[in-house]
C-alpha positions in Angstrom: -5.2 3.1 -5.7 -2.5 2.4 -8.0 -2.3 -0.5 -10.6 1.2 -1.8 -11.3 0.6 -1.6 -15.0 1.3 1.8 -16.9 3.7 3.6 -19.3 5.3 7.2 -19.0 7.2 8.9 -20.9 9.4 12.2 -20.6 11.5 14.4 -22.6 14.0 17.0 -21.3 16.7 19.8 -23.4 19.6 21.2 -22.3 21.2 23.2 -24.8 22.3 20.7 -27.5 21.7 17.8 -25.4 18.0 16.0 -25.6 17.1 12.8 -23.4 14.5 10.9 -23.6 13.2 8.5 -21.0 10.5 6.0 -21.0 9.3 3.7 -18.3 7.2 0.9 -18.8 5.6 -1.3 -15.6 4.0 -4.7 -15.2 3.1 -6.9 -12.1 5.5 -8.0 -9.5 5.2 -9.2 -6.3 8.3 -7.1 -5.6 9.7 -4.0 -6.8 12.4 -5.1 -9.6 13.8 -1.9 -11.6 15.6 -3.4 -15.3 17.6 0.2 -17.1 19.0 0.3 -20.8 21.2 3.3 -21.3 24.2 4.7 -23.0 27.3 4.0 -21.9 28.2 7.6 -20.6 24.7 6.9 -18.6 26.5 4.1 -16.9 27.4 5.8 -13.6 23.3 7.4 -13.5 22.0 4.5 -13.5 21.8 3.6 -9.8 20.0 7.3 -9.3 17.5 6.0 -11.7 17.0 3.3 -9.9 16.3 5.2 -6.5 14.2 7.4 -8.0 12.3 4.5 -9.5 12.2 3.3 -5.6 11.0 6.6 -4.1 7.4 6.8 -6.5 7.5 2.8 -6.8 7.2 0.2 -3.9 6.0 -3.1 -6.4 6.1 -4.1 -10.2 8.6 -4.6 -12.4 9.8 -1.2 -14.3 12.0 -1.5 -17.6 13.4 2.0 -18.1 14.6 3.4 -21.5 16.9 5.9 -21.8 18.2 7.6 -24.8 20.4 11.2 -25.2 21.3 13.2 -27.9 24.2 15.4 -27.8 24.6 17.9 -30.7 27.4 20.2 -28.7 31.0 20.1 -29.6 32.4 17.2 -27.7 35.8 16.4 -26.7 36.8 13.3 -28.8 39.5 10.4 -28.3 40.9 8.0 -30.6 41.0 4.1 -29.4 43.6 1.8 -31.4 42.5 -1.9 -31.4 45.3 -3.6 -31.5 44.1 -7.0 -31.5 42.5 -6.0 -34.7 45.3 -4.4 -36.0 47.5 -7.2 -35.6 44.8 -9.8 -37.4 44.5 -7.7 -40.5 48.2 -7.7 -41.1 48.8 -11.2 -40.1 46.1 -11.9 -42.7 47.6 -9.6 -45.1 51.2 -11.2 -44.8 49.7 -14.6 -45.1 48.0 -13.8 -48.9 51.2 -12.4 -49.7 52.6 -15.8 -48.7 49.9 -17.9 -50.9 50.1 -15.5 -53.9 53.9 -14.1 -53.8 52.6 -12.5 -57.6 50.1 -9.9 -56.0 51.6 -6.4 -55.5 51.9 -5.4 -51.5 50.4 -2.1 -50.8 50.0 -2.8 -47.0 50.8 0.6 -45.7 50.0 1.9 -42.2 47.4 4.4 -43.1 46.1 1.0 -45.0 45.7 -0.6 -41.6 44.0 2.4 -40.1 41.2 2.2 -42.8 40.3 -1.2 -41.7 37.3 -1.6 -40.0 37.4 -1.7 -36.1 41.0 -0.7 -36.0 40.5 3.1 -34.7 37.1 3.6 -32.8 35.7 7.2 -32.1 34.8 7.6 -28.7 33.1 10.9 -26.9 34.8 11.5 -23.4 32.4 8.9 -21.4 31.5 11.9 -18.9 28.2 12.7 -17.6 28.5 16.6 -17.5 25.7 18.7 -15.8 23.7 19.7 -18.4 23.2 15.6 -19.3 22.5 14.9 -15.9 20.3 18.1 -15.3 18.7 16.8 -18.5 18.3 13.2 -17.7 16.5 14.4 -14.4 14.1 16.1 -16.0 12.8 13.5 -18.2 12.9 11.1 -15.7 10.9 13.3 -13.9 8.5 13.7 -16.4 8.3 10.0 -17.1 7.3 9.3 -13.7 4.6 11.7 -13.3 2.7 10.5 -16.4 3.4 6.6 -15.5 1.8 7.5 -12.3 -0.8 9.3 -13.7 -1.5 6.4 -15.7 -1.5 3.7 -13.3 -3.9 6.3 -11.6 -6.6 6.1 -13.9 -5.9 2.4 -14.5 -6.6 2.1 -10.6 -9.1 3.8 -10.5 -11.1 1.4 -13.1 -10.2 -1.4 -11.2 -11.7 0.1 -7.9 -14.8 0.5 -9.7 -14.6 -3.4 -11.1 -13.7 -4.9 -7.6 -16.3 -2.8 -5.3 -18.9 -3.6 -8.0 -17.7 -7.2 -7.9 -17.8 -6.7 -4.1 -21.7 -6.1 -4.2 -22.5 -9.0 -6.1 -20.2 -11.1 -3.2 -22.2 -9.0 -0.3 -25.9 -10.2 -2.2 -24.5 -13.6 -2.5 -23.5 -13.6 1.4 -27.1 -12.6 1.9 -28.3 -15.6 0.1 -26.5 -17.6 1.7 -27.0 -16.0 4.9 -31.1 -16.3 4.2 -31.1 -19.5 3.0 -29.0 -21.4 5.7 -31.9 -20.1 8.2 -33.9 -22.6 6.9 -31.5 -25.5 6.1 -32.0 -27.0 9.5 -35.9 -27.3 9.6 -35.6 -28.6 6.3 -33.1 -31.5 7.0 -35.3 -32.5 9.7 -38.8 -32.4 7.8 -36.8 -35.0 5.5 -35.5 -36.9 8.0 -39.1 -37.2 9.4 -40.2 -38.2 6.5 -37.7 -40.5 5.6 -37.9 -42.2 9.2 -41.6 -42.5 9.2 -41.5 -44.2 5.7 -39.0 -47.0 6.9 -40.6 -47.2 9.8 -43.9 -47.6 8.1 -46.5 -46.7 10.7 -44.3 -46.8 14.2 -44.2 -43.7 16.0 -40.7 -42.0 15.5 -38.7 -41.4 18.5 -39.0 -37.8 19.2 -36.0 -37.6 21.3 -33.7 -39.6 18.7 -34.8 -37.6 16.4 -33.8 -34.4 17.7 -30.5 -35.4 18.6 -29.6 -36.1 14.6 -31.2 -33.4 14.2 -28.9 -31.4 16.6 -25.9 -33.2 15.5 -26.8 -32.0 11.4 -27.4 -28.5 12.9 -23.6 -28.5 14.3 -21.6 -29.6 12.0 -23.5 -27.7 9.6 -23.3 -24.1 11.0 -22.0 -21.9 9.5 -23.1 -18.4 11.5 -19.1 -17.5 11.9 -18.1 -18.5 8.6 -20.6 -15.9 7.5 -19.8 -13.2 9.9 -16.3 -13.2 9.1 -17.1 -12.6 5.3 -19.5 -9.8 6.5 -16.5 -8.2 8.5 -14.1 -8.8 5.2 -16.4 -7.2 2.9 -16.6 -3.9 5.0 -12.4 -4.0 4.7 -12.4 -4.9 1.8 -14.2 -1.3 0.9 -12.3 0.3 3.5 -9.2 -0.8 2.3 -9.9 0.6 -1.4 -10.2 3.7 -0.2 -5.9 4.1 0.6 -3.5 4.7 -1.8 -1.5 1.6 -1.0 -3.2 -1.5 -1.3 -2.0 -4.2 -3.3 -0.9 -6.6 -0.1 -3.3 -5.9 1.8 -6.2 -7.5 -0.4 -4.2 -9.8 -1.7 -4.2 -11.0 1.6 -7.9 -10.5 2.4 -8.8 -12.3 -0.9 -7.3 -15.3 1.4 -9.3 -14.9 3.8 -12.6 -14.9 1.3 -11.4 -18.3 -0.2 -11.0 -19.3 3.2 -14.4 -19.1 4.3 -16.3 -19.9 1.4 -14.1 -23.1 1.1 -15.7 -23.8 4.5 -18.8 -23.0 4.1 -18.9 -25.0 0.9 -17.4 -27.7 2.9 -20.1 -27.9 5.5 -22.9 -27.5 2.7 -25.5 -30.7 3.1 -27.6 -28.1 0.8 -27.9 -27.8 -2.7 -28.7 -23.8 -2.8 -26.1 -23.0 -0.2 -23.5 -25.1 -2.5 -24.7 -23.3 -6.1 -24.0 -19.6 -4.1 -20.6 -20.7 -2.2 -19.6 -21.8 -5.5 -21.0 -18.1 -7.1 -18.8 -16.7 -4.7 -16.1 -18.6 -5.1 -15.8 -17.4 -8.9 -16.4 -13.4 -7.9 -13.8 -13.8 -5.5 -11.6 -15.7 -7.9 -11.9 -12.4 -10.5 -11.5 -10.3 -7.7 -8.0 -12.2 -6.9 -7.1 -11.3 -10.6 -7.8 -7.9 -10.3 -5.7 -7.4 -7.2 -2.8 -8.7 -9.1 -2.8 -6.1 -10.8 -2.2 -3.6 -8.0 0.2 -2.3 -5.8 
């Protein structure tokens, strides 16, 4: 089981060239893949994403890449002309306003201005980067999964222990709904012979209410089902895929529980549906968390 949250990170040399990669993941109900790299990166960044894809299938990963490249590069020279051409239309303008100043507005003036020449390396992936930039991608990947590993792991343990305490509740309920019926019509009894005062109740009227209560109050498949989800619920932990499957089961909890609360004419089968409701609500939290 793998959780959706986790950080990696992966270093990789190539002769002069150094690239560092780090990935960091959150939740997401879909796999979203955000990369930051240099520009000569640019054309990788599509290869990232795919790898990202093959050891990813939900979450949202923000990947960091940065490269160092100490060899003897091929440089070119960029002239900004736009620039160039606002520097000395500035310059002939304050010649204008203050005829008195002396003009030293030279070409190799204009060079020195800022913006005007720009250094660039050739913006060319070679194989060395790229053998470079795999391998700490690489790396990055294997301890973010190792991470989200461990982190999955903890959350197993929280959700199957949670998962227990849901199964004890069921039992409760389970036990105590056995006895709602007889009790409802002890009450009723009671009640009847009270308003009656002293007339014989009608046996056969009263086991017709009595039948009616026990109908609309059963709740044998409501409690059948959540035994049946439980054991897949445990079942389901045990793959190394997960995260849809119990979000989707989590459903199905809230489903019956809602029903069983909504058939409740008992106070103790109310307090334990609403028990379970909260364990199933932290378990819903939990599997957000997963993918």
């Amino acid at each position: 089981m793998y959780s959706m949250t986790g950080f990696g990170r992966g270093e990789s040399k190539e002769g002069g060239v150094e690239v560092t990669v780090e990935i960091k993941t959150v939740n997401n109900r879909y796999l979203d893949v955000t990369v930051k790299s240099p520009r000569i990166l640019s054309a990788q960044e599509e290869n990232i994403r795919a790898a990202i894809r093959r050891k990813l299938t939900r979450g949202h990963a923000d990947v960091f890449v940065s490269l160092t490249d100490k060899r003897e590069r091929e440089k070119e020279l960029r002239l900004d002309e736009s620039a160039a051409k606002a520097y000395v239309a500035a310059a002939e303008k304050i010649k204008a306003l203050f005829p008195g100043l002396t003009d030293d507005l030279t070409v190799t003036n204009v060079l020195r201005f800022p913006d005007v020449i720009k250094t660039d390396e050739v913006a060319v992936a070679d194989d060395e980067i790229v053998s470079a930039l795999n391998g700490a991608l690489s790396a990055a990947l294997e301890k973010l999964n190792s991470m989200r590993l461990t982190e999955g792991g903890k959350l197993q343990t929280d959700m199957l222990s949670r998962m227990d305490t849901i199964e004890e509740l069921v039992g409760g309920v389970e036990k105590h709904a056995a006895n709602v019926t007889a009790n409802y019509r002890a009450k009723l009894e009671s009640r009847m012979k009270k308003i009656l005062d002293g007339v014989e109740v009608d046996e056969s009227r009263l086991l017709t209410e009595v039948a009616l209560f026990a109908d609309k109050s059963n709740i044998d498949e409501e409690l059948t089902r959540l035994h049946s989800h439980i054991s897949q619920f445990r079942g389901i932990c045990k793959e190394p895929l997960v995260g849809r499957k119990l979000d989707f089961l989590v459903q199905e909890f809230n489903r019956e529980t809602n029903t069983i609360c909504s058939k409740s004419n008992d106070l103790e089968v109310t307090r334990l549906g609403l028990a379970l409701k909260n364990e199933i609500e932290k378990i819903r939290e939990q599997v957000q968390n997963i993918e």
